[in-house]
Kinemage of the C-alpha trace (Angstrom):
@kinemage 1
@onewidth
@group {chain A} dominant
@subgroup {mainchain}
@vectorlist {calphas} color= white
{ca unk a 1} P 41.559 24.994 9.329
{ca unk a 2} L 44.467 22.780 8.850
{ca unk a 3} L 43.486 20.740 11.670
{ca unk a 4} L 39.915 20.177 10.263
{ca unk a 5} L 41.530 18.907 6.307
{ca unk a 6} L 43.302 16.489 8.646
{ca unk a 7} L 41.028 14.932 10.849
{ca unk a 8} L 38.467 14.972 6.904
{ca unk a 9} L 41.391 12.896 5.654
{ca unk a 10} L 41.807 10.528 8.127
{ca unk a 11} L 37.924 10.103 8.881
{ca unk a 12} L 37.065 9.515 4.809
{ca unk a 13} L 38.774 6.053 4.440
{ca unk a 14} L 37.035 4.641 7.655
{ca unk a 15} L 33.104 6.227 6.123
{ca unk a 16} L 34.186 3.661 2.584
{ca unk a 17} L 31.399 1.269 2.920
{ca unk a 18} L 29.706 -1.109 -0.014
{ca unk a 19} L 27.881 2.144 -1.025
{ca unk a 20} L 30.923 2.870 -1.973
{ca unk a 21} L 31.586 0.898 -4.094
{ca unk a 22} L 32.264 1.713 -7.911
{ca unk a 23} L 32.898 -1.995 -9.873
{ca unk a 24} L 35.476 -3.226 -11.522
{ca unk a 25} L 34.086 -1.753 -15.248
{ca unk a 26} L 35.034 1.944 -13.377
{ca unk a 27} L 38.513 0.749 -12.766
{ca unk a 28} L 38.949 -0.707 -16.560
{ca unk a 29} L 38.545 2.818 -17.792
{ca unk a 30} L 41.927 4.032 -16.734
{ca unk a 31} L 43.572 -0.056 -15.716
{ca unk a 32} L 42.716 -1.929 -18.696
{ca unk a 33} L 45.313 -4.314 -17.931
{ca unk a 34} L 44.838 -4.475 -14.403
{ca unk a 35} L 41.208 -5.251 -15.496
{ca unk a 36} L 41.888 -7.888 -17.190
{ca unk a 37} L 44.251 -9.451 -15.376
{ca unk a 38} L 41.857 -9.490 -12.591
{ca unk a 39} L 39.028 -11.028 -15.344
{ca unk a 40} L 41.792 -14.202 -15.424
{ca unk a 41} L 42.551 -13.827 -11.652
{ca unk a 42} L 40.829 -16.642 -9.270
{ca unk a 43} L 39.082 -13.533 -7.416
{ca unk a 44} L 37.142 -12.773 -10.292
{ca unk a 45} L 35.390 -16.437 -9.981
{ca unk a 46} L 35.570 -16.621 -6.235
{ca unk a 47} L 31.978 -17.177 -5.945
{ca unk a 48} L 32.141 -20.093 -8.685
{ca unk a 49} L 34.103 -21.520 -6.360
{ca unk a 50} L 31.594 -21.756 -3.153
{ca unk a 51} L 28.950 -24.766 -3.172
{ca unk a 52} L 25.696 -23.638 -4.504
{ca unk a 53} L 24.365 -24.535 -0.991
{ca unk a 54} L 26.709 -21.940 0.022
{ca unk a 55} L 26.215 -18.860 -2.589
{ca unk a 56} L 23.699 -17.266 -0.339
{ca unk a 57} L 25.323 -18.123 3.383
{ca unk a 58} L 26.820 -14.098 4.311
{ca unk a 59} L 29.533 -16.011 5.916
{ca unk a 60} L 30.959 -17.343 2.736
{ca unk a 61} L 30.021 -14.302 0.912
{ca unk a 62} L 31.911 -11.969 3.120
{ca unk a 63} L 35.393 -13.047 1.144
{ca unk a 64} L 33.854 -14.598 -2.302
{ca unk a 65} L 31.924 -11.508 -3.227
{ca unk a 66} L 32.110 -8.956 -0.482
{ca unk a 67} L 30.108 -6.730 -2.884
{ca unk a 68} L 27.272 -8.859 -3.988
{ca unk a 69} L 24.588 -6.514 -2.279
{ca unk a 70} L 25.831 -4.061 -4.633
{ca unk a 71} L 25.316 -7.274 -7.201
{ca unk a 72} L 28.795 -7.859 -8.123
{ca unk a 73} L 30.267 -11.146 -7.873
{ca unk a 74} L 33.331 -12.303 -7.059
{ca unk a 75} L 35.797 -10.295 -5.293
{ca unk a 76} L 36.287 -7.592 -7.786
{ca unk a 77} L 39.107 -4.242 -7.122
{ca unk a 78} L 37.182 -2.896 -4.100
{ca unk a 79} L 37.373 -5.687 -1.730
{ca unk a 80} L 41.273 -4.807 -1.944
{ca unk a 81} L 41.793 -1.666 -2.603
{ca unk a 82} L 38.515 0.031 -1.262
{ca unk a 83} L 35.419 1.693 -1.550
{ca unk a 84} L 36.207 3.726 -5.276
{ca unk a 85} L 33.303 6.675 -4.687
{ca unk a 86} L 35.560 8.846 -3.593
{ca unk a 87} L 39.135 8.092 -4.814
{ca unk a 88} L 37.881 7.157 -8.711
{ca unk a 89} L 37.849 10.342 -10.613
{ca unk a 90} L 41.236 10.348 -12.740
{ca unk a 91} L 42.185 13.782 -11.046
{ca unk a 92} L 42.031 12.364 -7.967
{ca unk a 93} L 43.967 9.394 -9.301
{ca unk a 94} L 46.784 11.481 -10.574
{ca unk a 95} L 47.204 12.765 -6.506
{ca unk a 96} L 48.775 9.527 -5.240
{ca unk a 97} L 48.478 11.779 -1.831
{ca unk a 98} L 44.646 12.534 -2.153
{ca unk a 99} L 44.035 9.064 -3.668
{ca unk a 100} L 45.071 7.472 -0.165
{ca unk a 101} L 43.305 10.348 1.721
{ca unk a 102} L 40.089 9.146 -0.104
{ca unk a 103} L 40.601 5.981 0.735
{ca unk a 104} L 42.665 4.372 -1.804
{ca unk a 105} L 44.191 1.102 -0.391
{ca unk a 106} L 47.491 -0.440 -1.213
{ca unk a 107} L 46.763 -3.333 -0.151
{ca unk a 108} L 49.313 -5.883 1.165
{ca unk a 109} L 49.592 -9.448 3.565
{ca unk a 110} L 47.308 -7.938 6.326
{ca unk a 111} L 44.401 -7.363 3.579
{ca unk a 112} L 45.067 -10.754 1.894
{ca unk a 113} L 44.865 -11.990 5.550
{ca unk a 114} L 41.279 -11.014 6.339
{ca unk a 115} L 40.106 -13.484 3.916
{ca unk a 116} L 42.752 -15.780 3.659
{ca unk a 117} L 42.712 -16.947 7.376
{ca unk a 118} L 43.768 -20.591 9.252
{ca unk a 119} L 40.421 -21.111 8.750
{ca unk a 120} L 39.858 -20.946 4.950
{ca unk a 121} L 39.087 -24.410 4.150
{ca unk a 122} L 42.441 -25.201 1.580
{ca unk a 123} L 44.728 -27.878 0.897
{ca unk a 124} L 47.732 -25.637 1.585
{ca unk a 125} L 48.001 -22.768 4.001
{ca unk a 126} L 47.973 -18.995 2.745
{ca unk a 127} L 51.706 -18.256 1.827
{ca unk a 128} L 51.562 -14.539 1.026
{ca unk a 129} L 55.033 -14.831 -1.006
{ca unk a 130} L 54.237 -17.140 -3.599
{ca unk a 131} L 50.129 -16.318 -4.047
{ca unk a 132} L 50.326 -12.508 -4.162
{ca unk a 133} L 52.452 -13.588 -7.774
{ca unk a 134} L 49.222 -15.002 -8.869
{ca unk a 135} L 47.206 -11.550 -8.630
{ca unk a 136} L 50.017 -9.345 -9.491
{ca unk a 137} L 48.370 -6.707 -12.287
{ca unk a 138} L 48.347 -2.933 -12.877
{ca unk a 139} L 50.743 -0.460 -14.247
{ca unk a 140} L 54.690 -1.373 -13.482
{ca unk a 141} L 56.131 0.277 -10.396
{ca unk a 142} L 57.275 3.539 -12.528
{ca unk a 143} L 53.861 4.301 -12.945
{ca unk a 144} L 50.535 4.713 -10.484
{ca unk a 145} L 52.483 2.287 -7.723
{ca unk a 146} L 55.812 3.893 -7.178
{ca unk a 147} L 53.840 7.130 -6.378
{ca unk a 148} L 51.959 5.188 -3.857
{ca unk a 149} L 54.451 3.919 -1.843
{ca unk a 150} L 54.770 0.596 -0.284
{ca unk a 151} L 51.913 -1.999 0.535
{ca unk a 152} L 50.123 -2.013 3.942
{ca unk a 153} L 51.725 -4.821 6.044
């Protein structure tokens, strides 16, 4: 039986797909200042920032609004942090453990990365160090994040 709760765990995370997905108003519930730190963030507008030639190209909307099938634009919690359906409830939440097991993502360089790539047309490349300070929200390290450990490399 053990075995089986083990190989559920691992499996759930890699089933999080954009049906999955639960919107950034579901995360404001419990992170209203995550929320709207995010609402300032340039993720929240990454789509304003595409061409309108390029708004419906999937290539482009891949990283500037991963989610729009589910209509949300912009690159909204999700995109970083994963699929919410099955991590979102607050009891679930309060189980850092069981959070991650349902897919809850802390996401770090190698998440920025699949979006953020030699290829993303910028003036300066992607330096992980000084532009993950310009998205930094959410409860201080005491709280949700220290429970969560470390993010993914």
């Amino acid at each position: 039986m053990r075995h089986l709760l083990a190989i559920t765990a691992a499996l759930l995370p890699a089933l999080a797909a954009a049906g999955d997905q639960v919107g950034p108003e579901t995360c404001k519930a419990c992170h209203p200042a995550a929320y709207a730190a995010w609402r300032e963030s340039p993720h929240a507008r990454a789509l304003d920032g595409l061409p309108e030639r390029s708004r419906g190209d999937r290539r482009c909307l891949g990283c500037h609004a991963p989610a729009s099938e589910s209509g949300q634009a912009g690159v909204g919690c999700e995109a970083c942090h994963g699929g919410g359906r099955l991590y979102a409830a607050r009891y679930v939440m309060r189980d850092a453990e069981l959070a991650r097991a349902l897919g809850l993502v802390s996401p770090g360089e190698k998440v920025c990365l699949a979006c953020h790539t030699e290829s993303t047309p910028s003036l300066q490349r992607f330096d992980y160090g000084r532009k993950v300070k310009l998205i930094q929200h959410g409860e201080p390290r005491s709280a949700v994040g220290a429970t969560l450990g470390p993010p993914a490399k």
